[in-house]
C-alpha positions as CSV (number, residue, x, y, z in Angstrom):
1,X,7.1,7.2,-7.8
2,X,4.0,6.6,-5.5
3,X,3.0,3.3,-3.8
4,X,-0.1,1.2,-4.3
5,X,-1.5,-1.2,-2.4
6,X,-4.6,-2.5,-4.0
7,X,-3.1,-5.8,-4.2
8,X,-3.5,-5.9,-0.6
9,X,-6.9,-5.1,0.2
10,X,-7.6,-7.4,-3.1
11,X,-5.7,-10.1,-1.3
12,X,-7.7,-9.8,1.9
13,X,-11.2,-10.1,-0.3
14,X,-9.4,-13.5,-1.5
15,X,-8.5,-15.0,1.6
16,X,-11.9,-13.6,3.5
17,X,-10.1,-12.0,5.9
18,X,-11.2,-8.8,7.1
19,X,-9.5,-5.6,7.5
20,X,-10.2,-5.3,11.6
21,X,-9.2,-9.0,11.6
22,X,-5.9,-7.6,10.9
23,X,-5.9,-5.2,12.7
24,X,-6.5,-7.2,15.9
25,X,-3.8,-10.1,15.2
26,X,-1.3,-7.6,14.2
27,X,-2.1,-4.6,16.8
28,X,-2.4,-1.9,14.3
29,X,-3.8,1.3,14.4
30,X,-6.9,2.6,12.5
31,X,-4.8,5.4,11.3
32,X,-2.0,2.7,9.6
33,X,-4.8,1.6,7.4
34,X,-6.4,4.6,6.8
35,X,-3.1,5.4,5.4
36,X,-2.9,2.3,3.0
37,X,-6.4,3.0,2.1
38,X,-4.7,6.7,0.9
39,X,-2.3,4.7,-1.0
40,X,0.6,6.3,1.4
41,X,3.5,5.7,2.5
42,X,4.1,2.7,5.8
43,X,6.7,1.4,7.3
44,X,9.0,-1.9,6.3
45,X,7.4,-3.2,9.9
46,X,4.1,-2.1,9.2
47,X,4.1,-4.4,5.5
48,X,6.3,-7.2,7.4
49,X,3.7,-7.6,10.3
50,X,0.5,-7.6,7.3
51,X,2.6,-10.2,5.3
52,X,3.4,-12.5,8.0
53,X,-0.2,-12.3,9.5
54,X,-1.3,-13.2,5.6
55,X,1.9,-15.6,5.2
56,X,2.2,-13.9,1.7
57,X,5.6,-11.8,0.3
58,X,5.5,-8.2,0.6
59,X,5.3,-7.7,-3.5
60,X,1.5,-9.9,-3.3
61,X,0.1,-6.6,-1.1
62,X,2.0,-3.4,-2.6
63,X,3.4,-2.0,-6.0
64,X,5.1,0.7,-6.7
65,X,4.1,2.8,-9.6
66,X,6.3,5.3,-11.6
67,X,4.8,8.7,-12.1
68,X,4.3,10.1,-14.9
69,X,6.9,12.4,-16.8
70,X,5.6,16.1,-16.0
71,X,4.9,17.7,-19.1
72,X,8.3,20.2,-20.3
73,X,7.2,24.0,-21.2
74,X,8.3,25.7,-24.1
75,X,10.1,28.8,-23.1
76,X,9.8,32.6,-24.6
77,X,11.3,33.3,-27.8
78,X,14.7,32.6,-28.8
């Protein structure tokens, strides 16, 4: 299962709000959203602070996405 978080940065285009905007009001790093760029992994506070800046719920900015089943091999002969 992986993350997603195009709903955020769709969210921002929405509400015009740019992504150092955030940055600034929240005191985030450029490395935190370099990482949601990536589409990894943040912290709870990281997603609280974004949500309350935004005063949206967590689930408008982030999904989370089940991988795919890896493929079984078939084995040697029985």
């Amino acid at each position: 299962m992986h993350v997603a978080y195009n709903k955020l940065f769709k969210l921002l285009i929405d509400k015009g709000v740019s992504i150092a905007e955030v940055r600034k009001a929240t005191a985030m790093s450029s490395s935190t959203f370099t990482r949601l760029r990536r589409n990894e992994p943040v912290t709870l506070v990281v997603l609280l602070k974004i949500a309350e800046y935004l005063d949206c719920d967590i689930s408008e900015m982030c999904e989370f996405i089940k991988d795919a089943p890896a493929e079984q091999k078939t084995g040697g002969a029985q």
